[in-house]
FIPA-156242 format. One record per atom (N, C-alpha, C, O): atom name; x, y, z negated; residue number from 1; residue in one letter. Coordinates in pm, 1 decimal, padded with zeros to 6 digits. Example, Ala and Ser with C-alpha at 12.3 -4.5 7.8 and 13.67 -1.06 7.14 Angstrom:
<nodes>
['N', [01319.0, -00569.0, -00780.0], 1, 'A']
['CA', [01230.0, -00450.0, -00780.0], 1, 'A']
['C', [01320.0, -00330.0, -00780.0], 1, 'A']
['O', [01423.6, -00331.9, -00846.5], 1, 'A']
['N', [01285.0, -00225.0, -00708.0], 2, 'S']
['CA', [01367.0, -00106.0, -00714.0], 2, 'S']
['C', [01290.0, 00003.0, -00787.0], 2, 'S']
['O', [01340.9, 00113.8, -00803.9], 2, 'S']
</nodes>
This chain:
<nodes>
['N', [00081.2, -00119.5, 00000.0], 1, 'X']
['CA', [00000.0, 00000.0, 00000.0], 1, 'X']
['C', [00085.8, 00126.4, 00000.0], 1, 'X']
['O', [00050.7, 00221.7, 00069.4], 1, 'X']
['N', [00194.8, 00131.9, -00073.1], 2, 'X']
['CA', [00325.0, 00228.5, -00075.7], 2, 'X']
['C', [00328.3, 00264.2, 00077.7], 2, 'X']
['O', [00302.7, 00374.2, 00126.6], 2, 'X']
['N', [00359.7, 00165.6, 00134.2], 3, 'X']
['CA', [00394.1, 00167.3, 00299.3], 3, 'X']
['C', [00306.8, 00239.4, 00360.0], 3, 'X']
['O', [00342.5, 00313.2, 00451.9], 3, 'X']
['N', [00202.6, 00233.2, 00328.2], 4, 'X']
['CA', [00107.9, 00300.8, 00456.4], 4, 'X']
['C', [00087.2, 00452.3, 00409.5], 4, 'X']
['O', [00078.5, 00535.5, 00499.9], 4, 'X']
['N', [00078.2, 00498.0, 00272.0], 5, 'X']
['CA', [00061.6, 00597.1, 00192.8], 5, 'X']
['C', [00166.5, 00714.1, 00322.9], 5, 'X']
['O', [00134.2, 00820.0, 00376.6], 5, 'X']
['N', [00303.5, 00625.4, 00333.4], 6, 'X']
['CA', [00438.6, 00756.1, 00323.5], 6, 'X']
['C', [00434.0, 00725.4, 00469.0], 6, 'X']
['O', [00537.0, 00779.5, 00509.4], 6, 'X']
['N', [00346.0, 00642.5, 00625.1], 7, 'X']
['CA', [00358.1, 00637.0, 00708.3], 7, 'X']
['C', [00250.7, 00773.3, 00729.3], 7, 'X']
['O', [00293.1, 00867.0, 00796.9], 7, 'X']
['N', [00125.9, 00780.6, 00676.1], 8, 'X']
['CA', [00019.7, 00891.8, 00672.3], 8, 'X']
['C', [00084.0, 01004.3, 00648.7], 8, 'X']
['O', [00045.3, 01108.6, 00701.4], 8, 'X']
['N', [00217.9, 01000.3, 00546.5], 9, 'X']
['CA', [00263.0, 01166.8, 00530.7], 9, 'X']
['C', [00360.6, 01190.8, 00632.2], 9, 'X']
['O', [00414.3, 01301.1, 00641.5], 9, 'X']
['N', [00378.0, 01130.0, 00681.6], 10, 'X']
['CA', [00534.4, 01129.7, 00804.3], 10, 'X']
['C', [00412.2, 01201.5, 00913.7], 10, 'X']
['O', [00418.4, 01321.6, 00940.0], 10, 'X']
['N', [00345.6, 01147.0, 00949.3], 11, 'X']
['CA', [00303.9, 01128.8, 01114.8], 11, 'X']
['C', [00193.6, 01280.2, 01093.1], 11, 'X']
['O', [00171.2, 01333.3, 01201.9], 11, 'X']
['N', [00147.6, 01328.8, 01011.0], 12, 'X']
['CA', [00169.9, 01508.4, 01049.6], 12, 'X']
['C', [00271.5, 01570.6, 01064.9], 12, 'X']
['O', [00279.7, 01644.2, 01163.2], 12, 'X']
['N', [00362.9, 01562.0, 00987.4], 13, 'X']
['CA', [00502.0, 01671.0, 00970.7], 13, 'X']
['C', [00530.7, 01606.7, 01154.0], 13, 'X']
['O', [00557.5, 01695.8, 01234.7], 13, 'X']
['N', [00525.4, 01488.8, 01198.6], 14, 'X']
['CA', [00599.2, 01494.2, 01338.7], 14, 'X']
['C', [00443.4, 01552.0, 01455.1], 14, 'X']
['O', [00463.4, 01571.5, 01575.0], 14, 'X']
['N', [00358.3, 01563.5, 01417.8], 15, 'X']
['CA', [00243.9, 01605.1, 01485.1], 15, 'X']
['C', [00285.4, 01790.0, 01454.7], 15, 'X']
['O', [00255.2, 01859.4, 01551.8], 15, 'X']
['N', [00336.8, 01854.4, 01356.5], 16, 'X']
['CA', [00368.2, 01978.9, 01315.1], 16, 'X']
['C', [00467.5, 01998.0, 01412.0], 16, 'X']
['O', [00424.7, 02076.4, 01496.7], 16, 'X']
['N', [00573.6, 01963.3, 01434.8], 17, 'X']
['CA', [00701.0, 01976.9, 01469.2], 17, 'X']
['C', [00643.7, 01984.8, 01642.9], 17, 'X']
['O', [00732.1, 02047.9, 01700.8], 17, 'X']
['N', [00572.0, 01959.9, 01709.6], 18, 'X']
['CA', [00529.3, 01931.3, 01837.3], 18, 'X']
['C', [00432.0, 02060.1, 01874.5], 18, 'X']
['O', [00413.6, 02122.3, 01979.1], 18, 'X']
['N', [00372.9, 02072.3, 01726.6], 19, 'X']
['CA', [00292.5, 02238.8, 01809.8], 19, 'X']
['C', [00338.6, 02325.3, 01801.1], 19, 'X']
['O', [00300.6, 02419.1, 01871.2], 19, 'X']
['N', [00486.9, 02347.8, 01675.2], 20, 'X']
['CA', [00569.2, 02453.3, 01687.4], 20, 'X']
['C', [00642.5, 02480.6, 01794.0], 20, 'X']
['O', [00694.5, 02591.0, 01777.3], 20, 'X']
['N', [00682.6, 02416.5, 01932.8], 21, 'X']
['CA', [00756.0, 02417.3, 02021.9], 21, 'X']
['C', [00639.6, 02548.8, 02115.4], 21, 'X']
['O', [00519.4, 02550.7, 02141.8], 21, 'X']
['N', [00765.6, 02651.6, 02142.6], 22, 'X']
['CA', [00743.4, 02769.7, 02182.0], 22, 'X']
['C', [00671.0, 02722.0, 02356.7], 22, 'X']
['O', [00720.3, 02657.3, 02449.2], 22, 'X']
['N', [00530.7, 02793.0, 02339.4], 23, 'X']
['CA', [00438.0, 02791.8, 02499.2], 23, 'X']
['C', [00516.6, 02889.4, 02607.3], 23, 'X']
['O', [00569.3, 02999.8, 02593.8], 23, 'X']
['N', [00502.0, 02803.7, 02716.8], 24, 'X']
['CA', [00534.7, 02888.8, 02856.1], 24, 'X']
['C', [00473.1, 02996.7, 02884.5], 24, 'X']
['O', [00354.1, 02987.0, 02854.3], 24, 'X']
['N', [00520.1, 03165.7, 02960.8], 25, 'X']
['CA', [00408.2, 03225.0, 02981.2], 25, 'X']
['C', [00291.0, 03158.7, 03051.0], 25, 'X']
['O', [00297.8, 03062.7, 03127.8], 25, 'X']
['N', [00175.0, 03228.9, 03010.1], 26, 'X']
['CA', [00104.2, 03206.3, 03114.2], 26, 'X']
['C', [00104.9, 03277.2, 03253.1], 26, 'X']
['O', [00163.3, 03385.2, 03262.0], 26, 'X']
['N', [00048.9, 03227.8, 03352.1], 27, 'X']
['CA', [00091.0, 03297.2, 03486.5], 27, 'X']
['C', [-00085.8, 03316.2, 03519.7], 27, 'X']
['O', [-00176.5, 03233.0, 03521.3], 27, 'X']
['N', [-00084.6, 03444.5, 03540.7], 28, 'X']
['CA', [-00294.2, 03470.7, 03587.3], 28, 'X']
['C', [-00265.8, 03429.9, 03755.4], 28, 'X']
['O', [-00152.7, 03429.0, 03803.9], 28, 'X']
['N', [-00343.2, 03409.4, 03803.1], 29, 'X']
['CA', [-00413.8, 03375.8, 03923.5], 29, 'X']
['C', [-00416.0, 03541.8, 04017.2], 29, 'X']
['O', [-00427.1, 03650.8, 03961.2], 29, 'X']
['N', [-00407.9, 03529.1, 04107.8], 30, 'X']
['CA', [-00405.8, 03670.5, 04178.8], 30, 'X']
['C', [-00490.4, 03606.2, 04278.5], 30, 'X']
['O', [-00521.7, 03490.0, 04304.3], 30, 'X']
['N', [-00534.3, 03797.7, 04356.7], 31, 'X']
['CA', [-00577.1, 03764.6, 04506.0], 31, 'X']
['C', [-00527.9, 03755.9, 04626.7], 31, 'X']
['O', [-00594.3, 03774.9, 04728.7], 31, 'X']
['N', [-00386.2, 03721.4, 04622.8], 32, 'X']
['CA', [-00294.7, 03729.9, 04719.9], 32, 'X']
['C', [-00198.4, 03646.5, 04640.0], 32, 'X']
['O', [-00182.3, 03628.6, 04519.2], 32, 'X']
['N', [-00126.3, 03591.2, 04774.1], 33, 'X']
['CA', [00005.1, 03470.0, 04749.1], 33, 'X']
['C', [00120.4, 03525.8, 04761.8], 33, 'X']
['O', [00158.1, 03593.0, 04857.7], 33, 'X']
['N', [00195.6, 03492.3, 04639.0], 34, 'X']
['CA', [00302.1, 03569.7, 04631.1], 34, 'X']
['C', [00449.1, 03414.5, 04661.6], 34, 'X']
['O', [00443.3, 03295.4, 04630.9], 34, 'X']
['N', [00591.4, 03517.3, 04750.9], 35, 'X']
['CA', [00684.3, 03405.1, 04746.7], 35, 'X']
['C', [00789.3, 03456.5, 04712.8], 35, 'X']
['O', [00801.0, 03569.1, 04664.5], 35, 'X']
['N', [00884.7, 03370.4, 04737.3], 36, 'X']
['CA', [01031.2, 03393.5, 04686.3], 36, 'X']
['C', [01052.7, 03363.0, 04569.9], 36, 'X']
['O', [00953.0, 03311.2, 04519.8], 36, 'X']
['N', [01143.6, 03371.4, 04497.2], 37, 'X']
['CA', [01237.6, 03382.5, 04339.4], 37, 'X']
['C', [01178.2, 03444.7, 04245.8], 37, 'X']
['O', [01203.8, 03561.3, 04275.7], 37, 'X']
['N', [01085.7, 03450.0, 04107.1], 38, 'X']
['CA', [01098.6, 03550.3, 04054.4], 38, 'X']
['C', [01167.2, 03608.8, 03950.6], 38, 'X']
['O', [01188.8, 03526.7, 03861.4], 38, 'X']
['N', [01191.0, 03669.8, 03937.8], 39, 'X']
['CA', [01301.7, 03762.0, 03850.5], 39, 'X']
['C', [01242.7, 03804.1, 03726.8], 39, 'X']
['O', [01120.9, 03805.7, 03708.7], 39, 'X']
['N', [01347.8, 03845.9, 03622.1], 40, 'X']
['CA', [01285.3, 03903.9, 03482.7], 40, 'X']
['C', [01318.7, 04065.1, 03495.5], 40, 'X']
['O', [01426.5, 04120.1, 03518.3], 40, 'X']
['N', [01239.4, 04099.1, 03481.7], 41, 'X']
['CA', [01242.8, 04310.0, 03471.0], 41, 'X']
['C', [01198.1, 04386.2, 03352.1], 41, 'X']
['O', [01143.6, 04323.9, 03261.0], 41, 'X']
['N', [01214.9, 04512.6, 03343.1], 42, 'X']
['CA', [01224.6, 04579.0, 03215.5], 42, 'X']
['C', [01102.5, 04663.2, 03297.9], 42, 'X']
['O', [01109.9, 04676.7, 03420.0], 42, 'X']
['N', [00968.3, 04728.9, 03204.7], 43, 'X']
['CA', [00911.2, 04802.0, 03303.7], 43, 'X']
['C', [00928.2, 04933.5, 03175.4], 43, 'X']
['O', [00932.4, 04920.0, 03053.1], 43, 'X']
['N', [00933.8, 05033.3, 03241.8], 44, 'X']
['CA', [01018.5, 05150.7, 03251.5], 44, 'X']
['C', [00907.0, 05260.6, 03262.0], 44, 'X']
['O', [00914.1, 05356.3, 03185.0], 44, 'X']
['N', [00791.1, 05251.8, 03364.4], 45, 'X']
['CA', [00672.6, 05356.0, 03336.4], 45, 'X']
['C', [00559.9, 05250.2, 03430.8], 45, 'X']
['O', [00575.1, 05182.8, 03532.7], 45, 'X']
['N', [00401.4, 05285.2, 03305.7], 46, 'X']
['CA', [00326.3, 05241.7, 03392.2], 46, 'X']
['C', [00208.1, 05345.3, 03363.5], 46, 'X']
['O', [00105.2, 05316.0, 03302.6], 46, 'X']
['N', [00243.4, 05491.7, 03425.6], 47, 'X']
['CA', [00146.6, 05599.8, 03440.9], 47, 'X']
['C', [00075.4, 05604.3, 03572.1], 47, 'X']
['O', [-00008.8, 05690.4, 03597.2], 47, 'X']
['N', [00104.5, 05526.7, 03640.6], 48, 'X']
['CA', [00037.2, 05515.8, 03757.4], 48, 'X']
['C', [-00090.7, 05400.7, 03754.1], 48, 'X']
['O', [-00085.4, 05326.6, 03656.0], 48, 'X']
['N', [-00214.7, 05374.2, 03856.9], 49, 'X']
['CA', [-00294.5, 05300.9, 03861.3], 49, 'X']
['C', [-00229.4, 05169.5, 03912.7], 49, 'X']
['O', [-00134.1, 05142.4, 03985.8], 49, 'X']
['N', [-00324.1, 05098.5, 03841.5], 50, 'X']
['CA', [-00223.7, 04948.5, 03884.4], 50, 'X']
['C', [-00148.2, 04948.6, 03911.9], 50, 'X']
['O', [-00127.3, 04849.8, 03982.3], 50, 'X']
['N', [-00026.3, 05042.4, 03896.6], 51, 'X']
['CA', [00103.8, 05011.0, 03922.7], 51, 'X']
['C', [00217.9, 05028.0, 03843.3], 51, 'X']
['O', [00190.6, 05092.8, 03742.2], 51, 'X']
['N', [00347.6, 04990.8, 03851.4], 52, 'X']
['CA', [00427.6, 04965.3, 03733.8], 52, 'X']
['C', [00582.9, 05005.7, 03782.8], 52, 'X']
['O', [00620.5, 04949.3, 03885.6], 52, 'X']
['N', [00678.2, 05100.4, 03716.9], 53, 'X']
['CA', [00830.3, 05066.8, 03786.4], 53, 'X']
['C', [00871.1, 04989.4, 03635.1], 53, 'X']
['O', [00846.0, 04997.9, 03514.9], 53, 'X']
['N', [00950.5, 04910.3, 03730.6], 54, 'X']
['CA', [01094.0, 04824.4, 03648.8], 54, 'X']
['C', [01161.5, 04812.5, 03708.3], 54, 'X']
['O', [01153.3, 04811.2, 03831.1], 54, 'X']
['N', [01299.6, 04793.0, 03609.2], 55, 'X']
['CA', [01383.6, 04816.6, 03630.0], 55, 'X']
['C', [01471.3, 04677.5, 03577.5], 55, 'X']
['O', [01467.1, 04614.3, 03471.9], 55, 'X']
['N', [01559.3, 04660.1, 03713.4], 56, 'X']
['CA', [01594.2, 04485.3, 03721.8], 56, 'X']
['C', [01764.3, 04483.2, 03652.5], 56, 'X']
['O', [01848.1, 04527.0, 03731.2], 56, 'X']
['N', [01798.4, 04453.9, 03565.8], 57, 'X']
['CA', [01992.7, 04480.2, 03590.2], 57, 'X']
['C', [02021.6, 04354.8, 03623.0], 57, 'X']
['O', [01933.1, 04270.8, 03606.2], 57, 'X']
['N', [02151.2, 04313.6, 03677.1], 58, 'X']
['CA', [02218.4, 04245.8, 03772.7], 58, 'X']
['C', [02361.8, 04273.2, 03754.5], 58, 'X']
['O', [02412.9, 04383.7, 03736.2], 58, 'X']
['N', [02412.9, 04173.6, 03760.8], 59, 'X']
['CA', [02577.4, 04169.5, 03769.6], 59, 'X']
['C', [02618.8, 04153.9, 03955.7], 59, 'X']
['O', [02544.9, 04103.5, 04040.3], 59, 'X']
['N', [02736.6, 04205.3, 03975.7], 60, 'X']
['CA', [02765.7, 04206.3, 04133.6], 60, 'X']
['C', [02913.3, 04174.7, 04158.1], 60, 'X']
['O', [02990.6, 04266.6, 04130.9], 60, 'X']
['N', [02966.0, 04061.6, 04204.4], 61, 'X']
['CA', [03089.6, 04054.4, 04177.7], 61, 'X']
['C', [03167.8, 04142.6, 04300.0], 61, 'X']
['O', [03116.0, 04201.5, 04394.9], 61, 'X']
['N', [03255.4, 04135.3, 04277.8], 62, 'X']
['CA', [03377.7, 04251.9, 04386.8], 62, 'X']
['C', [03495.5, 04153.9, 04393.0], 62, 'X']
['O', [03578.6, 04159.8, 04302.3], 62, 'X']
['N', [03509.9, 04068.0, 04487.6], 63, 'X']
['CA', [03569.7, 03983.9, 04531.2], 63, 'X']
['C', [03757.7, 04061.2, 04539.2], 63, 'X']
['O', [03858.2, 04027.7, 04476.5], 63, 'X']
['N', [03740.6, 04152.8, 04626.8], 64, 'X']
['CA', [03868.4, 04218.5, 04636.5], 64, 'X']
['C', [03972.5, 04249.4, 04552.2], 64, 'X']
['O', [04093.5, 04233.9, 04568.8], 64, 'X']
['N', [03876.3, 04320.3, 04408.1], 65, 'X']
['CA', [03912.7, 04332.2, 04314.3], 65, 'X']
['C', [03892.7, 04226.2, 04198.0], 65, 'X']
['O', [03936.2, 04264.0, 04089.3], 65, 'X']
['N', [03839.6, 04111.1, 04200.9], 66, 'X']
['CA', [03836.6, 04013.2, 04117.5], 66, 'X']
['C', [03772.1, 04062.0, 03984.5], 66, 'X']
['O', [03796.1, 04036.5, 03866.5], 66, 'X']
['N', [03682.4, 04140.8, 04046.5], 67, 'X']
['CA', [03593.8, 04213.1, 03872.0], 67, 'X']
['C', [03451.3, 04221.7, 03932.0], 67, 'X']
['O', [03420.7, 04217.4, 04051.1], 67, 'X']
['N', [03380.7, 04233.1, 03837.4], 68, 'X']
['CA', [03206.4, 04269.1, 03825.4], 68, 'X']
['C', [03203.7, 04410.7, 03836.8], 68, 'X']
['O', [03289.0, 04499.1, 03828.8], 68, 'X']
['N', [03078.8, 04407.0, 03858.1], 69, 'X']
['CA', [03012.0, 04537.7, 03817.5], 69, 'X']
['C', [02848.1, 04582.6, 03778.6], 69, 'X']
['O', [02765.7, 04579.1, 03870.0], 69, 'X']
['N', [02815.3, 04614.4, 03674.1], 70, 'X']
['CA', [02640.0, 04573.3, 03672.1], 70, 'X']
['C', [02589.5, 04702.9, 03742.0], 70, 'X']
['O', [02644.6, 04810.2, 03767.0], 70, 'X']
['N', [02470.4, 04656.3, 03763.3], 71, 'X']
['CA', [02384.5, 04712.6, 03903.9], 71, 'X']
['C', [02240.0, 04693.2, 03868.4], 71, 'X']
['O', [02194.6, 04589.5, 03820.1], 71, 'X']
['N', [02166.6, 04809.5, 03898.2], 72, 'X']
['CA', [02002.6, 04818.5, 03858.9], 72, 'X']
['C', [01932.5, 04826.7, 03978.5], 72, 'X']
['O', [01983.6, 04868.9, 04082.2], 72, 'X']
['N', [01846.4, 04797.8, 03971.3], 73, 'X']
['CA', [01754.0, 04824.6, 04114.6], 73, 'X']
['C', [01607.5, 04836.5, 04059.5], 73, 'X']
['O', [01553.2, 04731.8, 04024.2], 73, 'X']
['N', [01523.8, 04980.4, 04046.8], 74, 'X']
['CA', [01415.5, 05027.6, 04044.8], 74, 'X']
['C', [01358.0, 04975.6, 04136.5], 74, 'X']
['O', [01412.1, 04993.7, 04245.6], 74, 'X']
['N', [01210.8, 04879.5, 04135.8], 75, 'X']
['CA', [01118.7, 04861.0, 04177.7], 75, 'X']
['C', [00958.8, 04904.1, 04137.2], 75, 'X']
['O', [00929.2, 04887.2, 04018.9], 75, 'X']
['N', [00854.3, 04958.6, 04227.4], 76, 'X']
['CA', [00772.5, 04995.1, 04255.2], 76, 'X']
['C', [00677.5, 04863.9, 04217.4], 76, 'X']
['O', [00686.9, 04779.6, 04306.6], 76, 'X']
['N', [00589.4, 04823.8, 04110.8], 77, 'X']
['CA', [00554.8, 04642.3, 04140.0], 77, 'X']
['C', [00389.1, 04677.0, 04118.8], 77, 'X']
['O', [00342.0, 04772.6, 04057.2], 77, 'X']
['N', [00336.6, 04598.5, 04170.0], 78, 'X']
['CA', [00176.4, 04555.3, 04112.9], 78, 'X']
['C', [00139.8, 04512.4, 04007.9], 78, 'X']
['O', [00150.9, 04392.4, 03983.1], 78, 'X']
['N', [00071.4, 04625.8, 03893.8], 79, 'X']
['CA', [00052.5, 04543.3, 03764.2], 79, 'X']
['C', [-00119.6, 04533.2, 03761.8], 79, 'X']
['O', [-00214.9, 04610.4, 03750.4], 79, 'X']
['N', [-00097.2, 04399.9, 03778.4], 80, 'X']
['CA', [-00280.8, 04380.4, 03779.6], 80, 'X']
['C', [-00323.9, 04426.5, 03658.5], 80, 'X']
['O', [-00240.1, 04441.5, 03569.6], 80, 'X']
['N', [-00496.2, 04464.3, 03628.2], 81, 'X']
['CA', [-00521.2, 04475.0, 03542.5], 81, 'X']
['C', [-00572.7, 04349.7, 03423.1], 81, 'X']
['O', [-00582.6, 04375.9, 03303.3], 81, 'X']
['N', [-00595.3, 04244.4, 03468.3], 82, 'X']
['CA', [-00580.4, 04113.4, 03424.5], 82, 'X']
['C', [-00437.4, 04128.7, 03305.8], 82, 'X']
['O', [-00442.4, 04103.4, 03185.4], 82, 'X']
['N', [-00344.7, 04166.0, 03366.2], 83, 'X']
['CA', [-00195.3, 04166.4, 03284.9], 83, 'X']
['C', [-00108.6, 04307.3, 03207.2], 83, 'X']
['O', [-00028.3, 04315.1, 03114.3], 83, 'X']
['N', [-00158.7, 04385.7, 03279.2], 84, 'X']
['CA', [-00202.1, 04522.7, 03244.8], 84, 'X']
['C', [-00043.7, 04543.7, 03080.8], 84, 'X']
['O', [-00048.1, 04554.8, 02958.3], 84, 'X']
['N', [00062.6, 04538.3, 03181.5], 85, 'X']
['CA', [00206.4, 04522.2, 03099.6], 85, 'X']
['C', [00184.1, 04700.5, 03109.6], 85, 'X']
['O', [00140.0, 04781.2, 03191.3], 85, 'X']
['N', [00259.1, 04702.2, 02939.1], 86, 'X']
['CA', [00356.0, 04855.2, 02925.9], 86, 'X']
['C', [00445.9, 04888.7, 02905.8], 86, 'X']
['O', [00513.6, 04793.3, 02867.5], 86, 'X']
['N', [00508.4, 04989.5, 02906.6], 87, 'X']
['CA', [00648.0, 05059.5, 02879.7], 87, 'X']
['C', [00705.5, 04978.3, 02774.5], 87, 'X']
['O', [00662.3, 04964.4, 02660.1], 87, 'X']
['N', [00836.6, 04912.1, 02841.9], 88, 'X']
['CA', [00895.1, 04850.5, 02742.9], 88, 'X']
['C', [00920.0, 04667.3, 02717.5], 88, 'X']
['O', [01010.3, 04602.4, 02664.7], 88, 'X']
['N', [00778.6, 04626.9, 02790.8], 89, 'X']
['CA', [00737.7, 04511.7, 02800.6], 89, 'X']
['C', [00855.8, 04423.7, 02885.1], 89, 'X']
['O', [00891.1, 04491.1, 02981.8], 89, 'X']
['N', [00904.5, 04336.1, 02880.8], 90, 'X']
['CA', [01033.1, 04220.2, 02946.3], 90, 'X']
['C', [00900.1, 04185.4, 03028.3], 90, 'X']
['O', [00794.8, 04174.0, 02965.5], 90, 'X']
['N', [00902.6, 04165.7, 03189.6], 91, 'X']
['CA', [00794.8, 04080.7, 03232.1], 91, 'X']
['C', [00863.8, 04008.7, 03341.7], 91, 'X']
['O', [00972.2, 04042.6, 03389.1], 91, 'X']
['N', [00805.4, 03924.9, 03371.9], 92, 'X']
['CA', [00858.5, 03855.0, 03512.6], 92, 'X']
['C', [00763.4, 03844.0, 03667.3], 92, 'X']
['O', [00653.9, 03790.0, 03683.0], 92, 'X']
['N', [00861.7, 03925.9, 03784.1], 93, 'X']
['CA', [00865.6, 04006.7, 03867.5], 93, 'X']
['C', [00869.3, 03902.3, 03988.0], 93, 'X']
['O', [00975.8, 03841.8, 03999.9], 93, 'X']
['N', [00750.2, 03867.7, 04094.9], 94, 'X']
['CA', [00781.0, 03803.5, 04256.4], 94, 'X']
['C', [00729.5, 03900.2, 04315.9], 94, 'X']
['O', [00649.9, 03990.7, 04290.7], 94, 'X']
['N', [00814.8, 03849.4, 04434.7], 95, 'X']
['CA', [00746.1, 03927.8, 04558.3], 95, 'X']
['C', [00614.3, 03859.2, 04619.0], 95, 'X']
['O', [00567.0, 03747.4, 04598.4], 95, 'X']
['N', [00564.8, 03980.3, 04713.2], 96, 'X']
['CA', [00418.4, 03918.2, 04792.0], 96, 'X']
['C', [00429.8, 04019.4, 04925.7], 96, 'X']
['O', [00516.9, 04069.4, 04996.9], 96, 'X']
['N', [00303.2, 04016.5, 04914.1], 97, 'X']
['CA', [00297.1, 04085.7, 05099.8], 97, 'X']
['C', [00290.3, 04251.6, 05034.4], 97, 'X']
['O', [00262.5, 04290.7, 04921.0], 97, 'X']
['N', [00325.4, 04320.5, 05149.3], 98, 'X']
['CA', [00300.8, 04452.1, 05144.2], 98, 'X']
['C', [00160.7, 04531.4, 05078.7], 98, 'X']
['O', [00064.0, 04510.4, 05151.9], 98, 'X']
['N', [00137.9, 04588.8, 04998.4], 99, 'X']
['CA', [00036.7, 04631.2, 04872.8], 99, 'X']
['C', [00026.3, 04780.5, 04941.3], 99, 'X']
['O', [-00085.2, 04830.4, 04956.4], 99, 'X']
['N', [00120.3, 04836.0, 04973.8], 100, 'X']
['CA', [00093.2, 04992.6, 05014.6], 100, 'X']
['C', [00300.9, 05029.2, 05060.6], 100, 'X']
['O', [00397.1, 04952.6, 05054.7], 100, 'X']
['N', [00294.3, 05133.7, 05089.8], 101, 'X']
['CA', [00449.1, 05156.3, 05126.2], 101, 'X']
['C', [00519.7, 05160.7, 05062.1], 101, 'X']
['O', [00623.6, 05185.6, 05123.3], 101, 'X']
['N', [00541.7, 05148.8, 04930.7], 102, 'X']
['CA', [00631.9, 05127.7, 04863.2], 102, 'X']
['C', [00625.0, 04983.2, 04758.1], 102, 'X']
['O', [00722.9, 04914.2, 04729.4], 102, 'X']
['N', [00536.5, 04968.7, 04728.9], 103, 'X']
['CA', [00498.7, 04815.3, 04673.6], 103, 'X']
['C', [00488.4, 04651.3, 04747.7], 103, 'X']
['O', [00386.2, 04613.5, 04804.8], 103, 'X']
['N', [00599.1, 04575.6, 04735.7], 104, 'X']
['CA', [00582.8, 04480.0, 04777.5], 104, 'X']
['C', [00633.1, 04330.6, 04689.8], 104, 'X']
['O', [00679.2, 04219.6, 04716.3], 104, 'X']
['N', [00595.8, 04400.4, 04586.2], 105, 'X']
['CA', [00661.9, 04244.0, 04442.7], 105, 'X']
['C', [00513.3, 04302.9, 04329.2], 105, 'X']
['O', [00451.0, 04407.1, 04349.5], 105, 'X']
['N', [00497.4, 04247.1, 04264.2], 106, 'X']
['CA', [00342.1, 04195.8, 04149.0], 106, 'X']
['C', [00457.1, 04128.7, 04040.0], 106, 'X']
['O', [00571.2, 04082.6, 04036.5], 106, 'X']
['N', [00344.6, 04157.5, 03958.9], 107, 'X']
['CA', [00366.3, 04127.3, 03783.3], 107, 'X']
['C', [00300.1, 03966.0, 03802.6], 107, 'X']
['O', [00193.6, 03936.1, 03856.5], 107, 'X']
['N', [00386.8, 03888.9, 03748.7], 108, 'X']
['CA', [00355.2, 03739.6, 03752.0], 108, 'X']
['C', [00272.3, 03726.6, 03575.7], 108, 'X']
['O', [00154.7, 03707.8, 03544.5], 108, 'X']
['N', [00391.3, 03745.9, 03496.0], 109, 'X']
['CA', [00314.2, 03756.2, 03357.8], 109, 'X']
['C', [00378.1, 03824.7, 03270.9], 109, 'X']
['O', [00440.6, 03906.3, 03338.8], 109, 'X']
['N', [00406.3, 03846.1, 03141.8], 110, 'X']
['CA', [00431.6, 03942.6, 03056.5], 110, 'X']
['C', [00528.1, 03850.1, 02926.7], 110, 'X']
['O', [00476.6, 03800.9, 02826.3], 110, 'X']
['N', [00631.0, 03846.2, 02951.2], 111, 'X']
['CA', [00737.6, 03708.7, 02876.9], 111, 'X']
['C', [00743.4, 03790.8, 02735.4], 111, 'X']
['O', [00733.0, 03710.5, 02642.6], 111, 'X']
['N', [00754.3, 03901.5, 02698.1], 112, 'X']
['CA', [00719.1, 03995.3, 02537.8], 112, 'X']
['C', [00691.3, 04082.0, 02584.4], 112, 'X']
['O', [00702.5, 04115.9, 02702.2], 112, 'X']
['N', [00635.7, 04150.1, 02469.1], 113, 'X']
['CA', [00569.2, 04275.1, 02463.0], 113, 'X']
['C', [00657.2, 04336.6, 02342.6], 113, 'X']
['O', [00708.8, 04290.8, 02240.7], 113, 'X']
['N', [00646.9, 04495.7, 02420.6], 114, 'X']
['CA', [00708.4, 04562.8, 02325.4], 114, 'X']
['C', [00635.4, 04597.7, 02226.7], 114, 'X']
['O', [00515.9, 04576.9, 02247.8], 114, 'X']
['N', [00681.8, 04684.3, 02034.3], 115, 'X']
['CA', [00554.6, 04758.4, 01985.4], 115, 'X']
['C', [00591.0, 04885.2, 01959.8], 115, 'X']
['O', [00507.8, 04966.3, 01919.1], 115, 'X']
</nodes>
């Protein structure tokens, strides 16, 4: 009877240990198909309507000189209102089809939030 008592207290603590393991973002559904790579970005201002800049940093190597150099690249992105990220927020950044002339990458999902 000992036996079964300390098998009942084991088999939550390993049922515990399984829901503490950190969830994937979620990714919302859009109305358009987005491709390529996506990237993690810093978003930087979102005073505009559905829309968002971030700002990507990047390392760039320099072959000639056998050194790096880091490198930013401001993007223009689609922040749905479904996901509706703000200043500050880490989010992760694909491209899609052309949105208007300067927008052509969307907010996939929102990896933290700033407070």
């Amino acid at each position: 009877m000992v036996k079964k008592e300390e098998k009942s207290k084991t088999a939550p603590k390993a049922a515990e240990k399984k829901s503490t393991a950190p969830a994937e973002p979620e990714i919302t559904s859009l109305n358009f198909s987005t491709k390529g790579h996506p990237f993690r970005a810093i978003v930087v201002s979102d005073k505009m309507k559905n829309s968002a800049v971030v700002v990507r940093h990047f390392v760039r190597k320099i072959t000639k000189f056998e050194r790096y150099e880091k490198r930013t690249t401001r993007l223009t992105v689609h922040n749905p209102e479904s996901i509706s990220a703000k200043t500050g927020d880490e989010v992760i950044v694909q491209s899609c089809r052309p949105i208007s002339k300067t927008k052509s990458h969307t907010i996939i999902s929102v990896l933290s939030r700033s407070e």
